[in-house]
N, C-alpha and C positions, 0 to 999 in steps of 0.2 A: 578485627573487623566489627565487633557486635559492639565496641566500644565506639567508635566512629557513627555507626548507625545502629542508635540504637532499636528502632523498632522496624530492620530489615523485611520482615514477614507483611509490612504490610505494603512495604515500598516494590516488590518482585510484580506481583499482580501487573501496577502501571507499567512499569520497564515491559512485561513480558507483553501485555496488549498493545502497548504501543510499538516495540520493534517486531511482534507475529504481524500484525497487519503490514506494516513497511514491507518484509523480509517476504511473507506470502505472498502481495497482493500487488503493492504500487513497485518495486523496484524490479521484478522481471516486466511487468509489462513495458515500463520506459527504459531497461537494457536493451529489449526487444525492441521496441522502437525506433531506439538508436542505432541498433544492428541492424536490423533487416529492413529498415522503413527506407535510406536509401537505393538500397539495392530496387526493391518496391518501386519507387518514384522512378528511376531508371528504366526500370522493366517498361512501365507505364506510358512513358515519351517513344519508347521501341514498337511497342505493341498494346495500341489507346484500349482494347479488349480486355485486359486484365484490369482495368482501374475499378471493378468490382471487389477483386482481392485485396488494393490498397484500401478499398474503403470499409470492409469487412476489418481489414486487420485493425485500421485505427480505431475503428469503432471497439471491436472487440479491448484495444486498448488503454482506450478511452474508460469505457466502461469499467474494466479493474479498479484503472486507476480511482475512479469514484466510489468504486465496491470499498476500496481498500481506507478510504479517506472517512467515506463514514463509518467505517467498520471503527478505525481509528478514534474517534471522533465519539465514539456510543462506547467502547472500552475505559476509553479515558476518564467520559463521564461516570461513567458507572462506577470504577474504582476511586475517583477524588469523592466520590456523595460515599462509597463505603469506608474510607477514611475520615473523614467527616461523622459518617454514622457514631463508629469504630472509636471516637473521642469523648463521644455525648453518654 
């Protein structure tokens, strides 16, 4: 493997900030979404009173998903400028 890649150590970093942010942030919240958001909308047409919870929830969902994007976004950067650094 060290033959293949040879400077692994500097490669892990980006892998591991880019699939923690995915894996923490943005993919339960749009399983979630996908799971529970019909049920939600159903509820919602039955009983117009809960359309606070639907809106709570996508918000709240919403939100990860942007937590998660920049979170992604500011890891990534930061490890491509330290490999960059890391060559000069």
């Amino acid at each position: 493997m060290a033959i293949a890649v040879p400077k692994l150590e500097d490669i892990i970093p980006l892998v591991g900030a880019t699939a923690g942010m995915l894996l923490a942030f943005v993919f339960p919240a749009i399983i979630d979404t996908l799971t529970f958001g019909p049920e939600l909308v159903e509820s919602v047409r039955k009983d117009p009173s809960q359309r606070p919870q639907l809106y709570l929830r996508f918000a709240r969902n919403g939100a990860l998903v942007l937590l998660g994007i920049f979170g992604l976004i500011a890891g990534f950067q930061s490890n491509i400028r330290g490999l960059l650094a890391s060559k000069e």
